[in-house]
C-alpha positions as CSV (number, residue, x, y, z in Angstrom):
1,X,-160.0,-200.2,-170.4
2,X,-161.4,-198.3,-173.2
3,X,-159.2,-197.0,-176.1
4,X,-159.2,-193.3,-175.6
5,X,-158.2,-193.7,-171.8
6,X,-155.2,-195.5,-173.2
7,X,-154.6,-193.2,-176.2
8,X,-154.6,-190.2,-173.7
9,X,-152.5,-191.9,-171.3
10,X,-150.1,-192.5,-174.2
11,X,-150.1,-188.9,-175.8
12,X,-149.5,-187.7,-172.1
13,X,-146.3,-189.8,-172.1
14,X,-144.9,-189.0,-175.3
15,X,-145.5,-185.1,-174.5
16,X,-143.4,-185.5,-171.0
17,X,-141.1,-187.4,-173.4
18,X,-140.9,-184.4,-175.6
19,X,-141.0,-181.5,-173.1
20,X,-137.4,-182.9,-171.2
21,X,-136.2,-183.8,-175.0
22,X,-136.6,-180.3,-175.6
23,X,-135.4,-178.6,-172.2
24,X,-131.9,-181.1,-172.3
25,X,-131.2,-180.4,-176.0
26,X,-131.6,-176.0,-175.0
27,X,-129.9,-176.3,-172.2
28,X,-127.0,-179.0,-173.9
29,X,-126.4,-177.0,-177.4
30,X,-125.3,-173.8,-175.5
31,X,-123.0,-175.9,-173.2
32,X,-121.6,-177.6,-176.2
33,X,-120.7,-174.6,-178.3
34,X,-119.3,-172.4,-175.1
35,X,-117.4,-175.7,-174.7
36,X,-116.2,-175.9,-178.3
37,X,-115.3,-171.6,-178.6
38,X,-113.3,-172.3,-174.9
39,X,-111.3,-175.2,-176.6
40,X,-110.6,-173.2,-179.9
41,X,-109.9,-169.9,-177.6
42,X,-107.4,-172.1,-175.7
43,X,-105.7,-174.2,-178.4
44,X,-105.2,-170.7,-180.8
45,X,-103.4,-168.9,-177.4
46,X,-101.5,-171.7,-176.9
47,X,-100.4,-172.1,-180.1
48,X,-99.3,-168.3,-180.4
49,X,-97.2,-168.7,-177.0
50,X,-95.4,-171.8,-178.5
51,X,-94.8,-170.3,-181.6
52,X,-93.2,-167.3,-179.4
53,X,-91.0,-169.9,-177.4
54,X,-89.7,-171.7,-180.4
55,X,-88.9,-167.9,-181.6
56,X,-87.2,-166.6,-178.0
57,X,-85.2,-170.1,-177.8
58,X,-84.0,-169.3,-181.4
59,X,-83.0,-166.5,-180.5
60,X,-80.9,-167.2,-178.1
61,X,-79.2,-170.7,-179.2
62,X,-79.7,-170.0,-183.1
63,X,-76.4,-169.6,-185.4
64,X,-76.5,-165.8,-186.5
65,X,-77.4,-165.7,-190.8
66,X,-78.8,-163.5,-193.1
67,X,-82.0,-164.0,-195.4
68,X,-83.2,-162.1,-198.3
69,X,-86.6,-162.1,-198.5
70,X,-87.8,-162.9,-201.7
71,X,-91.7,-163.4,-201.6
72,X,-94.0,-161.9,-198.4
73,X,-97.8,-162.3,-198.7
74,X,-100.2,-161.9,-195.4
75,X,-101.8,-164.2,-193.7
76,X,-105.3,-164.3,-191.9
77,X,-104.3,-163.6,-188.2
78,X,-103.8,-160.2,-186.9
79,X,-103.6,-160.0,-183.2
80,X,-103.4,-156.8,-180.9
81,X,-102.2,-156.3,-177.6
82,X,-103.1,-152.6,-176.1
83,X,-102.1,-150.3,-179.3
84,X,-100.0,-152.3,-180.9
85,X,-100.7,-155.3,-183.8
86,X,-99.2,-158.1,-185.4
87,X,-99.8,-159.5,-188.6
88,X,-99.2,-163.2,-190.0
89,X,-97.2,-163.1,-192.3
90,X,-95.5,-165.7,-194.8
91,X,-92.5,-165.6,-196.4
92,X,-90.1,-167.2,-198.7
93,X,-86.3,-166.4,-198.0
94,X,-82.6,-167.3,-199.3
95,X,-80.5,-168.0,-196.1
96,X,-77.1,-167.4,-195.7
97,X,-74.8,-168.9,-193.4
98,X,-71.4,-168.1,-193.2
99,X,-69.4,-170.8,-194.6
100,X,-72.3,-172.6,-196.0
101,X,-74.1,-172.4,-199.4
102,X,-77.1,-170.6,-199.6
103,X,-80.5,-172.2,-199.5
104,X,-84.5,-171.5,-200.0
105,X,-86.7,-171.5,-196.7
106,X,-90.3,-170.6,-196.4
107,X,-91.7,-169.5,-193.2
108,X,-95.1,-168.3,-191.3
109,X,-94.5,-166.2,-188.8
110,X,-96.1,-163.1,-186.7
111,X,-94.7,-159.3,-187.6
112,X,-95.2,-156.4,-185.4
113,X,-96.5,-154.1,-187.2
114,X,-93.5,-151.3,-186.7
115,X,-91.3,-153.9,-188.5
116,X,-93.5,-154.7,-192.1
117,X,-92.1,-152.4,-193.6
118,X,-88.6,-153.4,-192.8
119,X,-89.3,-156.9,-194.7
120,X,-90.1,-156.6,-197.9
121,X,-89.0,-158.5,-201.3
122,X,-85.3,-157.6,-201.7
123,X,-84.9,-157.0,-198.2
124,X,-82.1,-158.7,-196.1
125,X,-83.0,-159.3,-192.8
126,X,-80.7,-160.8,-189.7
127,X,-81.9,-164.1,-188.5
128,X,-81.5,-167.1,-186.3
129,X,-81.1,-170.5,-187.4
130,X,-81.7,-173.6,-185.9
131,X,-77.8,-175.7,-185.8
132,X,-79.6,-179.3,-186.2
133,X,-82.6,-177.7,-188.5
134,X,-81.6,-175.5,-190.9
135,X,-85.6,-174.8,-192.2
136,X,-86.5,-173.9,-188.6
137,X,-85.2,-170.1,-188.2
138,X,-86.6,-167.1,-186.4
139,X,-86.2,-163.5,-187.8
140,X,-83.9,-161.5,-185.7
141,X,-85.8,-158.3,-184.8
142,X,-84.1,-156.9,-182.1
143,X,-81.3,-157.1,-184.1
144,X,-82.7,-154.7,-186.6
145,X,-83.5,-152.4,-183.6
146,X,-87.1,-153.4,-182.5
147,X,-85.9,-154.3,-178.9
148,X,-89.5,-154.9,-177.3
149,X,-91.3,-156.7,-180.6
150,X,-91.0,-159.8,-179.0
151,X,-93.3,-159.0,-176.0
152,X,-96.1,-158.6,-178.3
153,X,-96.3,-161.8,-180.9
């Protein structure tokens, strides 16, 4: 065999080689990223539906308190549902249970939009705490007359 027949027959090969490199790594990339936005979509929605569990079960079972809020500063997450949004929103409080002495609490939660103004520093607020986990409480809105805001965290 001569050398350029085998050269030719080798640069042939490595082009094929090439050419389906290419075509699996365009079609591959795409499938990967829709893949990982799908997972991020899914893990963030579930995460906001837990979060609004852990808030309708403490609102139901939690012991009744009330929390001055002394630091609020916003978060990164805003969320809307039809016309109306929620904001995250963090904030340090001073619980109060009755027959209990008073203690610090910071918490990250979701506000409607209707209620921000309602919590501000120097506010009290009603809210539910958790009987076995007094740092795990849930700020009692409908109690403070926003009967629906639950329905859109």
């Amino acid at each position: 065999m001569e050398p350029g027949i085998i050269a030719g027959g080798i640069g042939a090969i490595l082009t094929v080689i090439f050419t389906i490199i290419t075509i699996g790594l365009s079609v591959l990339c795409p499938l990967v990223m829709t893949a990982g936005t799908l997972f991020f979509v899914y893990r963030l929605v579930s995460g906001m539906k837990k979060g609004q569990q852990v808030r309708n079960e403490l609102l139901t079972t939690g012991v009744p308190a009330q929390a001055n809020i002394e630091q609020v500063s916003m978060g990164g997450m805003v969320t809307t549902i039809g016309v109306r949004r929620s904001l995250q929103m963090t904030l340090v409080l001073t619980v109060q249970r009755a027959g209990e002495a008073p203690y610090r609490v910071s918490m990250t939660t979701m506000v409607p939009e209707m209620a921000m103004a309602a919590l501000q520093p120097g506010s009290t607020v009603p809210v539910r705490v958790d009987a076995q986990d007094p740092n795990r409480l849930a700020i009692d809105l409908p109690a403070m007359g926003y009967m629906d805001a639950g329905k859109y965290l």
